[in-house]
N, C-alpha and C positions, 0 to 999 in steps of 0.2 A: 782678652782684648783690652788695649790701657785705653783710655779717655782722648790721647791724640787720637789714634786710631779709629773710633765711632765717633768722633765728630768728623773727621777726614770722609767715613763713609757715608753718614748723614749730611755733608757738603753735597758731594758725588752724587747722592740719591737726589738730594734738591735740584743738582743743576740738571739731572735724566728728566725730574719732571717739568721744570720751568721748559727744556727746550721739547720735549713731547707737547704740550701743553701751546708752547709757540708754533711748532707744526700742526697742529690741530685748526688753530686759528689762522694761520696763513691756507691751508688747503681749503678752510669756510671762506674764506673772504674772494680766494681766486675760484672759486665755484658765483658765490654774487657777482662779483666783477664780470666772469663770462657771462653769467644769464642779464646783468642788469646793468654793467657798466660799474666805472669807478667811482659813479657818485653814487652810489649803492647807500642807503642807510646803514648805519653802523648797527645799529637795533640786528638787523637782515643777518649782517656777518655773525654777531654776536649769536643768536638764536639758531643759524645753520651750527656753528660747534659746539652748541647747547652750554656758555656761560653767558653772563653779564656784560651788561656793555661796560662797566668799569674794569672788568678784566682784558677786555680789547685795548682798553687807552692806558692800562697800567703797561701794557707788553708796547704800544704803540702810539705815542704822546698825538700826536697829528696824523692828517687824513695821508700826507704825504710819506709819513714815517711808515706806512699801513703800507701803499702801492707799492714804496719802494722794494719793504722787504716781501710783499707778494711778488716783486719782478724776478729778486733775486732768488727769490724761490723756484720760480717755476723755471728759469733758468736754468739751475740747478738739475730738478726734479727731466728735464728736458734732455739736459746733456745725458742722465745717469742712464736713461729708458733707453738712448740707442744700443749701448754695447748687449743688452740685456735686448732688446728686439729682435738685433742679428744672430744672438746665443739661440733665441726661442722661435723666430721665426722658418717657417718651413723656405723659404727663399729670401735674399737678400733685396730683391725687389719688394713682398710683403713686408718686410723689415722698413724699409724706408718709405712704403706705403704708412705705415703706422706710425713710424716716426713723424711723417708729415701734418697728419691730422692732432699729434699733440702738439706740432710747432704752431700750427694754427690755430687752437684755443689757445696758446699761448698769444700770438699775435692778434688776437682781439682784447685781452687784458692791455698788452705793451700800447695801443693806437690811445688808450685814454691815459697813459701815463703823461706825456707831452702836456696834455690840459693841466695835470694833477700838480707837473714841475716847473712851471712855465718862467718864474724868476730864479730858476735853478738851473740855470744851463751849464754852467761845470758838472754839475752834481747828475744830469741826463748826459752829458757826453762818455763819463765816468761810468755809468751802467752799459750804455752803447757799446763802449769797451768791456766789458766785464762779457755782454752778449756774443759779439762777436768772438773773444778770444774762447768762450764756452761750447759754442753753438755750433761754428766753421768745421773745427777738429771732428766733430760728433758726426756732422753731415758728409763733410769725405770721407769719413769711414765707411760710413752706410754705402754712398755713389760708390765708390771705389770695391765697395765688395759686389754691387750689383754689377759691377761692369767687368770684374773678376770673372763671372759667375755668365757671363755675355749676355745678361738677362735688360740691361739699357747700353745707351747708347756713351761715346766716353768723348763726348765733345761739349759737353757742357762742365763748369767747376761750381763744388758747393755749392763757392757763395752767389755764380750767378743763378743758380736753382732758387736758394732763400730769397736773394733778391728780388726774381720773381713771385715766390709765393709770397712774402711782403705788400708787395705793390698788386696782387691780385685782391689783398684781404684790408686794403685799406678803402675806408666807406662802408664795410660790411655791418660795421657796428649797429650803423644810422639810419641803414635803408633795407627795409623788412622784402623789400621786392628783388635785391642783390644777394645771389647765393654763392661766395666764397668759394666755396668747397667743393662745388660743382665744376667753377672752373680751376682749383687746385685740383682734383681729381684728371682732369680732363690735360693740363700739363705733367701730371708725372706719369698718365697713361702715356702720353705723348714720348715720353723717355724711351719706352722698351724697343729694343735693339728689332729694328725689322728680320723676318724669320725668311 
């Protein structure tokens, strides 16, 4: 092996571990974020994926810089779980049963991004799109195979579905006596195609 070659590989291997390293910390920080919000100490995120808080602000200069790429993480991590739900789950309706419960810790991190961007409104409309264009496709896969399958109903689309569970889970953050999930539960029960 000549000298280009192992340093090409030792690049390679660095950048495996800087971006392992940055998923590590992004899944700590959106673990804080759900249990405690986005003003989570950095200390908190740091300690869940067991570095430093200097290695948090080396990957992530600002608090903003931190949420954004936790959004676009879990975005991400959100879209990939459907196709992989409907592979693994026993019905297409449990499928988007599960997918909905990770849309929804996801939408308790996204309700404090708005505080976290607030003189960033290009830069929030910019993820809005990123979510939407991410998220829509994922969920009419899911509906469209439960309604394949006659297991819900096919008068609803995705996005008024997200829509709804959205607007169900917004306040859930701030009020210990509103329980989300209960009532997201209670609208995709509402889905199944009458027998």
């Amino acid at each position: 092996m000549n000298d280009d070659n192992r340093q090409g590989s030792a690049a390679e291997s660095k950048r495996k571990d800087v971006r392992r390293n940055q998923k590590t910390l992004l899944d700590a920080a959106a673990a804080v974020f759900v249990a405690s919000g986005v003003e989570a100490p950095v200390r908190d995120i740091a300690a869940k994926a067991g570095v430093g808080v200097g290695t948090v602000y080396r990957h992530f200069p600002t608090r903003a810089d931190l949420v954004i790429a936790v959004y676009r993480h879990q975005v991400d991590a959100c879209a990939e779980a459907g196709p992989a739900l409907l592979a693994a789950g026993p019905t297409a309706h449990v499928a988007l049963e599960r997918w909905v419960d990770l849309f929804v810790d996801f939408l308790v991190t996204k309700h404090g991004l708005a505080a976290a961007m607030q003189a960033d409104n290009a830069g929030f409309e910019a993820l809005h799109a990123y979510f939407l264009d991410r998220l829509v496709p994922v969920c009419t896969r899911l509906l469209d195979a439960a309604v394949a399958a006659t297991e819900v109903r096919s008068d609803l689309t995705a996005y008024q579905l997200m829509r709804g569970i959205g607007n169900l889970c917004i306040g859930a953050e701030t009020d210990p006596r509103y329980d989300a999930r209960a009532l997201v539960a209670l609208l995709v029960a509402g889905l199944r195609q009458p027998r």
